[in-house]
N, CA, C and O atoms as a GROMACS GRO file, in nm:
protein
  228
    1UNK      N    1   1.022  -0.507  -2.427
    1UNK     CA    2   0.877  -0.518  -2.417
    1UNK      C    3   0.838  -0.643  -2.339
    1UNK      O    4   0.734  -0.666  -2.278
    2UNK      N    5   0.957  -0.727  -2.356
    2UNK     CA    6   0.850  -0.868  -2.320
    2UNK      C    7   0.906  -0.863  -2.135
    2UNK      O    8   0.839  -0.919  -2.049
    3UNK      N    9   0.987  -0.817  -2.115
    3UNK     CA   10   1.061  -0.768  -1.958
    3UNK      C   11   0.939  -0.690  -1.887
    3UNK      O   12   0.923  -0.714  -1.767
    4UNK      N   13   0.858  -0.604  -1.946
    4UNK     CA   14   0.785  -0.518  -1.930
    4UNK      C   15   0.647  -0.615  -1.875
    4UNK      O   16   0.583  -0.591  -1.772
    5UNK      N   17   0.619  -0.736  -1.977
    5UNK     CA   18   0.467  -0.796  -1.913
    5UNK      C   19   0.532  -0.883  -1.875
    5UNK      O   20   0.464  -0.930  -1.784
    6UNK      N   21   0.618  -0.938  -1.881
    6UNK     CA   22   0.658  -1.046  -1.752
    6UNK      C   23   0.648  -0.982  -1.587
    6UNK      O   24   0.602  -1.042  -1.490
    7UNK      N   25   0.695  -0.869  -1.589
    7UNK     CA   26   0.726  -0.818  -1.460
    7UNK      C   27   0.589  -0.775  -1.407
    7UNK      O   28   0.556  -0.774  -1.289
    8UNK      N   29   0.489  -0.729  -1.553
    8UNK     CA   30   0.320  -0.703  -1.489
    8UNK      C   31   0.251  -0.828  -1.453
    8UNK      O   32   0.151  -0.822  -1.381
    9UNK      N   33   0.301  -0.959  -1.505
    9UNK     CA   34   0.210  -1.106  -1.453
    9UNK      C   35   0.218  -1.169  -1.324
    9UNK      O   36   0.130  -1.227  -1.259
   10UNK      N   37   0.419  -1.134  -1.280
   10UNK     CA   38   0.470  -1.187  -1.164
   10UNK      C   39   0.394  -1.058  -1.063
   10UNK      O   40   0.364  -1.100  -0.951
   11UNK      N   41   0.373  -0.965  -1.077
   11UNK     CA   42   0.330  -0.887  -0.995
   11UNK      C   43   0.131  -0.883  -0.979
   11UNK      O   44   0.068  -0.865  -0.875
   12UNK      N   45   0.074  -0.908  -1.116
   12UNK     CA   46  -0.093  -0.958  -1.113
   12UNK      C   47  -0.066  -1.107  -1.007
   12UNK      O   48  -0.148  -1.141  -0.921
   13UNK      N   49   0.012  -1.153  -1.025
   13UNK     CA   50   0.025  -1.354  -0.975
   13UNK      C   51   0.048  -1.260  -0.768
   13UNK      O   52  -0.027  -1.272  -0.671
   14UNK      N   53   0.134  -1.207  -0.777
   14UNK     CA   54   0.185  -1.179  -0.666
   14UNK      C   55   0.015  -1.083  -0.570
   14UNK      O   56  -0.011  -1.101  -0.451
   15UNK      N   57  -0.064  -0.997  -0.657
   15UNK     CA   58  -0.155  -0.978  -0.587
   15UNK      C   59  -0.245  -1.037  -0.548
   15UNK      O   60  -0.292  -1.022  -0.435
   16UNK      N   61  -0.296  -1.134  -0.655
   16UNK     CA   62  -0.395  -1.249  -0.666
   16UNK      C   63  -0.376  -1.315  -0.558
   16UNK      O   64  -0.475  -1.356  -0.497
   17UNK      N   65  -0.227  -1.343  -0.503
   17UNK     CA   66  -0.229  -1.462  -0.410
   17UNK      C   67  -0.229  -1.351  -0.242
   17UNK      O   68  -0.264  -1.401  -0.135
   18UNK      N   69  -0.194  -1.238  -0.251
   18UNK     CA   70  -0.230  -1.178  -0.151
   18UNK      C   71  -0.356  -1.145  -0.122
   18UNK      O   72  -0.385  -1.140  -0.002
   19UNK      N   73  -0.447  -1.119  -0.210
   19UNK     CA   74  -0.582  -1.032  -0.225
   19UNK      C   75  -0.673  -1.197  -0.170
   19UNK      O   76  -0.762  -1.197  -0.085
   20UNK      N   77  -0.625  -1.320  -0.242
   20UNK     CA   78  -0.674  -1.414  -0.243
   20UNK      C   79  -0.740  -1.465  -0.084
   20UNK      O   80  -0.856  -1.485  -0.046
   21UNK      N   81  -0.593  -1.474  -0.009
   21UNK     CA   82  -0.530  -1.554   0.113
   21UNK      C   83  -0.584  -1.405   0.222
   21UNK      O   84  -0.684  -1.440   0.285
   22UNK      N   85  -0.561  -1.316   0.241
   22UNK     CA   86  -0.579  -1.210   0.346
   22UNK      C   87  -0.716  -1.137   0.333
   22UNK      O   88  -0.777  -1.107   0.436
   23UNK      N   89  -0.764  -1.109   0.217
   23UNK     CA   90  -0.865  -1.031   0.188
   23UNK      C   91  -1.010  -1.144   0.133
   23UNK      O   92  -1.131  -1.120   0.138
   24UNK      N   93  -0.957  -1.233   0.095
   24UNK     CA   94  -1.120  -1.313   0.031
   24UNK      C   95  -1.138  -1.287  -0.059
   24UNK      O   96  -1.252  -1.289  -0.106
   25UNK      N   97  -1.036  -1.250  -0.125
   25UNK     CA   98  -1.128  -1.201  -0.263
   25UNK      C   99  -1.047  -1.208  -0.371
   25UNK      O  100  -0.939  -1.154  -0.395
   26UNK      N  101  -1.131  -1.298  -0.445
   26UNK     CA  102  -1.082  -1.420  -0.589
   26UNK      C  103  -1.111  -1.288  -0.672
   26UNK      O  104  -1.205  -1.210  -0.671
   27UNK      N  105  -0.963  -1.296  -0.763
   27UNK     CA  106  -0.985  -1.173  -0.899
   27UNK      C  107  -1.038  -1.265  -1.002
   27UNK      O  108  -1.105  -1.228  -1.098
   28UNK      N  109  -0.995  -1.419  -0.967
   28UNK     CA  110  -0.997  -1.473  -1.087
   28UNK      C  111  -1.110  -1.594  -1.102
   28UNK      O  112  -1.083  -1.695  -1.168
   29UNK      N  113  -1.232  -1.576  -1.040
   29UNK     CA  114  -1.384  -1.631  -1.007
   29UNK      C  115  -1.409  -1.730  -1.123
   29UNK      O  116  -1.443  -1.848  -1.109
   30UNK      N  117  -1.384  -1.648  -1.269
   30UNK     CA  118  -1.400  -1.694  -1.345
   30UNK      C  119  -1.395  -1.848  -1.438
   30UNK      O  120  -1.453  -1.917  -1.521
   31UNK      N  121  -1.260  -1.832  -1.335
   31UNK     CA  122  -1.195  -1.981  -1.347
   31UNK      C  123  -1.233  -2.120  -1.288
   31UNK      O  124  -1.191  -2.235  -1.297
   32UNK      N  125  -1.344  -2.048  -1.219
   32UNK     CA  126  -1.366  -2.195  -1.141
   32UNK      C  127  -1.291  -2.300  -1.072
   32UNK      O  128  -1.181  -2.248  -1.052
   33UNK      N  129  -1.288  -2.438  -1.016
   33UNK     CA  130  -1.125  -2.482  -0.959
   33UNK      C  131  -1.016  -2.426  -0.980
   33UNK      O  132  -0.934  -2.407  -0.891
   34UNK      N  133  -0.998  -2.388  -1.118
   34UNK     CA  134  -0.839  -2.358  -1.166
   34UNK      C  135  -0.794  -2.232  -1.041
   34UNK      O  136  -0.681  -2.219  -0.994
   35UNK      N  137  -0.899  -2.160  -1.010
   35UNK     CA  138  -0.849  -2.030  -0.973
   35UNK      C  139  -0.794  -2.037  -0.830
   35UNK      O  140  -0.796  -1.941  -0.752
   36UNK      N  141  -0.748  -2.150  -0.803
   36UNK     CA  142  -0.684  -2.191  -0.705
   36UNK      C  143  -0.532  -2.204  -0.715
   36UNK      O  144  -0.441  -2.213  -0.633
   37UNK      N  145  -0.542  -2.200  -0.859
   37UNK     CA  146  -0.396  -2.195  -0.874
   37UNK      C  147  -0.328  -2.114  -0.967
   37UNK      O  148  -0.218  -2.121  -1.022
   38UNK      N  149  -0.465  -2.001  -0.969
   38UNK     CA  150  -0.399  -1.920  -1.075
   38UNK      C  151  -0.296  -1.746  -1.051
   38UNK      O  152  -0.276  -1.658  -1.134
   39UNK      N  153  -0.253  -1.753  -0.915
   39UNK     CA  154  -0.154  -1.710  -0.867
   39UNK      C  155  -0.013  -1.774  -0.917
   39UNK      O  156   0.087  -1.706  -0.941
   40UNK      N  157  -0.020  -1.869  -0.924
   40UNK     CA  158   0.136  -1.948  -0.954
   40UNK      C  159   0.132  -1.998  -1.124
   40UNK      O  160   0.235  -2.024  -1.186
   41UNK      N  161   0.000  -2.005  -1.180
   41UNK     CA  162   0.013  -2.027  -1.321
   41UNK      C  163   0.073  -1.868  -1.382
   41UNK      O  164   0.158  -1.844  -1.467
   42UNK      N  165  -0.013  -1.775  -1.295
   42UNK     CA  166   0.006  -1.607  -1.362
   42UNK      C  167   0.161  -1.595  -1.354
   42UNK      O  168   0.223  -1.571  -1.457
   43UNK      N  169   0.230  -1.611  -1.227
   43UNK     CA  170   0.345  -1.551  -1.196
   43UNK      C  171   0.446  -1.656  -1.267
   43UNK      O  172   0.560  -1.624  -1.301
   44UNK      N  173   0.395  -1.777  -1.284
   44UNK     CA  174   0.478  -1.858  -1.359
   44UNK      C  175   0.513  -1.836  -1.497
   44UNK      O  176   0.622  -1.840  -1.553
   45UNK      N  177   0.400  -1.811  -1.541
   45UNK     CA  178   0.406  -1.709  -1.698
   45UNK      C  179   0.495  -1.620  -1.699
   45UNK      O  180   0.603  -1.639  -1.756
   46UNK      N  181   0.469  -1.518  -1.640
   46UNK     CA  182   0.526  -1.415  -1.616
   46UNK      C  183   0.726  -1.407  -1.630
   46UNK      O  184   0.798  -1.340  -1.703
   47UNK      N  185   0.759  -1.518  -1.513
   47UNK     CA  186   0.911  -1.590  -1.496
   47UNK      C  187   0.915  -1.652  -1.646
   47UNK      O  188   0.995  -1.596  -1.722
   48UNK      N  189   0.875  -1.710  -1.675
   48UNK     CA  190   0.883  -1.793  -1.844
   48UNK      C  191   0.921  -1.695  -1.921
   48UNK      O  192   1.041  -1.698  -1.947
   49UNK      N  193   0.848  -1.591  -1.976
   49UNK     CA  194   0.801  -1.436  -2.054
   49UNK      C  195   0.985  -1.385  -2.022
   49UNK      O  196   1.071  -1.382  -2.109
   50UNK      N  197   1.005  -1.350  -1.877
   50UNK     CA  198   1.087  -1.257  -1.840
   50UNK      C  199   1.260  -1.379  -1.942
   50UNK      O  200   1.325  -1.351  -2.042
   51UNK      N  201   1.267  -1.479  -1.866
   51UNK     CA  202   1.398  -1.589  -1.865
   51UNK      C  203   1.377  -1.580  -2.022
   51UNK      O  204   1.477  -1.530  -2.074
   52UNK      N  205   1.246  -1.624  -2.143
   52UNK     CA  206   1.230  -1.591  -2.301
   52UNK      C  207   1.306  -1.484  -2.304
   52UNK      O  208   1.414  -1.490  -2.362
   53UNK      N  209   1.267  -1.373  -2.246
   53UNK     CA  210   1.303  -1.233  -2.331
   53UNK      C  211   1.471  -1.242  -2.264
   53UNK      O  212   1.505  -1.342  -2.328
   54UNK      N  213   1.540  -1.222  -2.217
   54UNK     CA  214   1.668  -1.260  -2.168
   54UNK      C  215   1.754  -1.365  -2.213
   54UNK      O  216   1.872  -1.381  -2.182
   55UNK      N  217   1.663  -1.458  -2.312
   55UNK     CA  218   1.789  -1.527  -2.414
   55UNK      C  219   1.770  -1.475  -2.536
   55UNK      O  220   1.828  -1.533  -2.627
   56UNK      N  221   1.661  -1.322  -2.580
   56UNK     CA  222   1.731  -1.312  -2.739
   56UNK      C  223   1.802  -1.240  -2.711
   56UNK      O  224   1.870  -1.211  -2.809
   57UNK      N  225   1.848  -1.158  -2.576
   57UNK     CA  226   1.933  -1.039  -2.588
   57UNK      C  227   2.119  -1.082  -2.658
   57UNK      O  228   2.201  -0.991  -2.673
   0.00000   0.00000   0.00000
């Protein structure tokens, strides 16, 4: 399960920063400054989540 939303955050992080940079368009508005960096906080989660779930195995 936790392989499962790691791989959906690195991939939300991975659109955010495409949609961001080519298209103009912030998913994550909400955030105000932060959302400048919330491509690499998302996908960073995401890597954390995935490397967690891979040491209880």
């Amino acid at each position: 399960m936790g392989q499962i939303v790691g791989y959906i955050l690195i991939v939300l992080g991975v659109v955010d920063f495409l949609l961001g940079n080519f298209a103009q368009i912030n998913l994550t508005y909400f955030l105000g400054p932060l959302s400048t960096f919330s491509p690499f906080i998302i996908g960073g989660l995401g890597l954390l989540i995935l490397n967690g779930s891979k040491l209880k195995k």
